[in-house]
Steps between C-alpha positions, in 0.01 A plus 500: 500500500492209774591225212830701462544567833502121584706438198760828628506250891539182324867655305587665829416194679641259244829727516648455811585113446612550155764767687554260754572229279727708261676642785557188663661332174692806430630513837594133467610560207785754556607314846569197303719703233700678768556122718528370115822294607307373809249313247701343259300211293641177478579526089683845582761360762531170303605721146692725678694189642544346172631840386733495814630165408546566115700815554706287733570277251556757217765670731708197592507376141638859401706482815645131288567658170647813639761330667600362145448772282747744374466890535311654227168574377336176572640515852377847536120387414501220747628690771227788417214158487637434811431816687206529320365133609637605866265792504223255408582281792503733735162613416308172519741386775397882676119421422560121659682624848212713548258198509720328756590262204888401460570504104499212335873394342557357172514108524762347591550248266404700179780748640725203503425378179521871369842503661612216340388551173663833492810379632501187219387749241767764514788268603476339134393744340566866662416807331226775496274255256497279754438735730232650329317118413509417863342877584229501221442092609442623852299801422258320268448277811422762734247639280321207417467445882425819550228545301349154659507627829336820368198262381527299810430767721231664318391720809831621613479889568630765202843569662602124545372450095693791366789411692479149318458703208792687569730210476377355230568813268829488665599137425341577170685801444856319600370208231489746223819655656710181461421426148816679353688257705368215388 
């Protein structure tokens, strides 16, 4: 029948652009994914930096109480935090290099007032409570930030939020871990 007939040109004619446009955003699509790192939004390089800077500061302040701290279990779990918050680093400062970007460092006068307060803390009073206080006191910190940055940056790409997500469970997980120290 003609009516179909003009119905059957209109798909085949109506086709094409729909292929052209799907194969155009697909294309697009998959050569963005594979230069991902090349297009890095602005949210995504300014959590991972944050994330840069708090594992910086997590490390030296474990660096602080290590020097202090006797050998034993509580030693043993800081120096494991450690590696693990190294790790950590490495992957957002990995992600950061890749941009071009130089990670961001903790600040230096919150590292200074870190040190000091460590350094006051277990000179009068040392010991693995104080130890643990100053650790569960620094955590909490890092997580609160955390999880503002996280809200911050609402459009920062999967990796860079579950590697913010990462380190809070960690600092979350030492928190709970320091509680028989307390």
């Amino acid at each position: 029948s003609p009516a179909i007939s003009r119905t059957v040109r209109s798909i085949r004619i109506a086709a094409p652009p729909f292929f052209v446009l799907y194969h155009t955003f697909f294309y697009f699509g998959t050569q963005y994914s594979q230069k991902e790192e090349m297009y890095m939004n602005e949210d995504t390089l300014h959590l991972l930096s944050e994330c840069a800077a708090g594992t910086d500061m997590a490390i030296r302040s474990l660096e602080d109480v290590l020097k202090n701290s006797a050998e034993g279990p509580l030693q043993k779990r800081l120096l494991d935090s450690k590696r693990q918050h190294e790790q950590l680093a490495a992957q957002a400062e990995d992600r950061l290099r890749g941009q071009g970007k130089e990670p961001k460092r903790a600040d230096p006068a919150a590292r200074a007032m870190s040190y000091l307060k460590t350094q006051a803390m277990l000179s009068m009073k040392p010991g693995d409570a104080t130890t643990a206080d100053l650790i569960s006191t620094g955590c909490s910190m890092g997580i609160k930030s955390l999880a503002r940055y996280c809200n911050q940056y609402p459009t920062a790409d999967e990796d860079a939020r579950g590697l913010a997500q990462s380190l809070i469970r960690l600092e979350d997980q030492l928190v709970k871990d320091m509680r028989p120290y307390l």
